[in-house]
N, C-alpha and C positions, 0 to 999 in steps of 0.2 A: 803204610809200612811202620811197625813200631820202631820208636826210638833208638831201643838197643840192637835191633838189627840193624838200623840204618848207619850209627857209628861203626858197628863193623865191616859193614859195606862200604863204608869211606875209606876207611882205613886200607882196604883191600886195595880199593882203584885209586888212592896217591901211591902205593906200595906198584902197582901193577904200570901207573905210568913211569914213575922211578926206572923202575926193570926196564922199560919199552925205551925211554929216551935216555938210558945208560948203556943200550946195545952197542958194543965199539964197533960193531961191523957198519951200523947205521948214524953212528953217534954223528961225527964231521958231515957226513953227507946231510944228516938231517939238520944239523946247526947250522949248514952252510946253506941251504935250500929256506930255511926260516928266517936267517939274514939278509937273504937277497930279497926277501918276499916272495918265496914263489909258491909257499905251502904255507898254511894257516888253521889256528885251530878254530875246529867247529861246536856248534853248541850239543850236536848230538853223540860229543863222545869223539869224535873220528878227523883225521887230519884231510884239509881240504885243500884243492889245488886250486891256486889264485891265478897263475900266469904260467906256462911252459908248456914245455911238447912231453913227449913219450918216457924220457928219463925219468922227468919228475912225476910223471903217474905213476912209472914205474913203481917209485920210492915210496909215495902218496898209499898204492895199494899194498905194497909190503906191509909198512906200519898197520896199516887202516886190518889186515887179514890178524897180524900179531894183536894188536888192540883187542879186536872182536872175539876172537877166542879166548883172551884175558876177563874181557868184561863177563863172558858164558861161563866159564868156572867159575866168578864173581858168585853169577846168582844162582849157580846152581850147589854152591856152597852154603849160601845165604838164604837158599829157596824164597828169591826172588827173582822180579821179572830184568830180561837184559835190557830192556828199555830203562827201567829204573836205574840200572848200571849205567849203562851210556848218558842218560841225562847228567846224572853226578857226577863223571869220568867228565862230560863237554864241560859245565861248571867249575871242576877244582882245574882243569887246564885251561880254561879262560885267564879263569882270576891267578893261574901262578906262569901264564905270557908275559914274557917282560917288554917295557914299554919300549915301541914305535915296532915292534914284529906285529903281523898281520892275525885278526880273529876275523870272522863272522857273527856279523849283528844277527837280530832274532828274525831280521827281513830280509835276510839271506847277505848281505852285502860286506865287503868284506870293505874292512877297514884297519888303520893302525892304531892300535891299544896305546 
């Protein structure tokens, strides 16, 4: 992917997760679901469930359906692939988890940042 697409590809999915984890309908539940551990972010883009029953999929697949059509107008803006989105989108939400909430290693295992 050249450079200057890939900056504006970034830019899109910090700008897209912003929007996704500023939704006040989801905002608390999800801050409150990523405090307790029970949802974590993954490396492919998409929020994963560490620990719970049905609520928390619930919430897990909310996000995860909002994400995925965020990242598809990503690349269909940028005429790129959604895999490239998701990669980058997993990557800049690792690295902006704050320390001791839950990620997934690249060996699937979920641990605290």
């Amino acid at each position: 992917m050249p450079m200057r697409v890939w900056d504006r590809t970034w830019r899109w999915v910090i700008v897209a997760l912003l929007l996704l984890g500023a939704a006040p309908a989801w905002a608390l539940s999800l801050d409150e679901a990523k405090a307790r551990g029970l949802v974590g972010e993954k490396p492919d883009g998409y929020l994963g469930v560490v620990s719970g029953g049905g609520d928390v999929q619930a919430l897990a697949n909310d996000i995860n359906q909002k994400r995925r059509q965020a990242y598809q107008d990503i690349a269909n803006r940028n005429k790129t692939k959604l895999q490239d989105v998701e990669t980058l989108a997993g990557q800049k939400a690792i690295e902006n988890t704050k320390g001791g909430l839950m990620i997934q290693s690249p060996s699937g295992q979920w641990i605290k940042k």
